[in-house]
C-alpha positions, 0 to 999 in steps of 0.5 A: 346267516354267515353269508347274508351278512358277508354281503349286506357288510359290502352292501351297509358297511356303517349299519348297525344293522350289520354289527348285530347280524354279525354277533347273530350270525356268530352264535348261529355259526357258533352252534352249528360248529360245535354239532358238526364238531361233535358229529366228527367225533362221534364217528372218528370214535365209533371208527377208530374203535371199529364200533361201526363194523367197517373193521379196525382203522385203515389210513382213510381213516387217519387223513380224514381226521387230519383233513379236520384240522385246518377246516376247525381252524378256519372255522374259529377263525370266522367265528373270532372274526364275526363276533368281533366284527368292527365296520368302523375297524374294517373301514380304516383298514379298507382305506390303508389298503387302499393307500398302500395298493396306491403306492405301490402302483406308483413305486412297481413302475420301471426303476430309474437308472440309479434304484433297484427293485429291492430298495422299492420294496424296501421303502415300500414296507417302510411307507406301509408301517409308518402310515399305520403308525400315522393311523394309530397315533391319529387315534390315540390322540383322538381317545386321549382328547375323548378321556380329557373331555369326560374327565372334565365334565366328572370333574364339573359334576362331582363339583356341582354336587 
């Protein structure tokens, strides 16, 4: 189910569609973390406690548990992401990147005589915050109005009431 929604996100990046198979695929991923987690552990234990007849713990043993780790980690992740999951957010952040990709192209061509390549860099990373700064403010100013425009038509309810 993961996998049917990394594709249809690309395919209907707008669907509403999308944003319920998402939270779907969360739960699914989810409950098939949470068995798996627990089978790990049920055999970790079994292992370190040599109640599955293999003899006491070698260093196997402890590199597997440590190998754990990061996958848990990965896993979270995801799960964190799907049921967040925002196609409107993913938007936006589709356009930046693809603004900075842009600019970047555009300041990677051969310096002139008088730059070098770490004051490129430099007001590349500039360029990239402020535009970021630009897309936040956009939407504040945007969510502002929003408030302004529902605080107004309370005010003209509670008024006819």
């Amino acid at each position: 189910m993961v996998n049917l929604f990394l594709a249809l996100r690309v395919v209907v990046p707008k669907s509403a569609f999308v944003r319920c198979l998402a939270r779907a695929a969360a739960l699914v991923y989810i409950v098939v973390c949470v068995v798996n987690w627990s089978l790990q552990l049920i055999a970790l234990t079994a292992s370190a406690l040599s109640l599955d007849g293999l003899g006491p713990p070698t260093w196997g043993l402890l590199v597997w548990a440590l190998s754990m780790v990061p996958l848990v980690q990965d896993d979270v992740v995801l799960m964190q992401w799907l049921a967040t999951f925002d196609p409107i957010a993913e938007e936006r952040k589709a356009r930046i990147r693809e603004k900075v990709e842009a600019r970047a192209k555009q300041m990677c061509a051969a310096p002139g005589p008088h730059e070098t390549w770490e004051r490129l860099g430099k007001e590349a990373k500039r360029e990239l915050r402020a535009l970021a700064k630009r897309e936040v403010l956009q939407q504040e100013a945007a969510l502002d109005t929003l408030v302004d425009a529902l605080k107004g038509a309370k005010g003209s309810l509670n008024k006819e009431a």
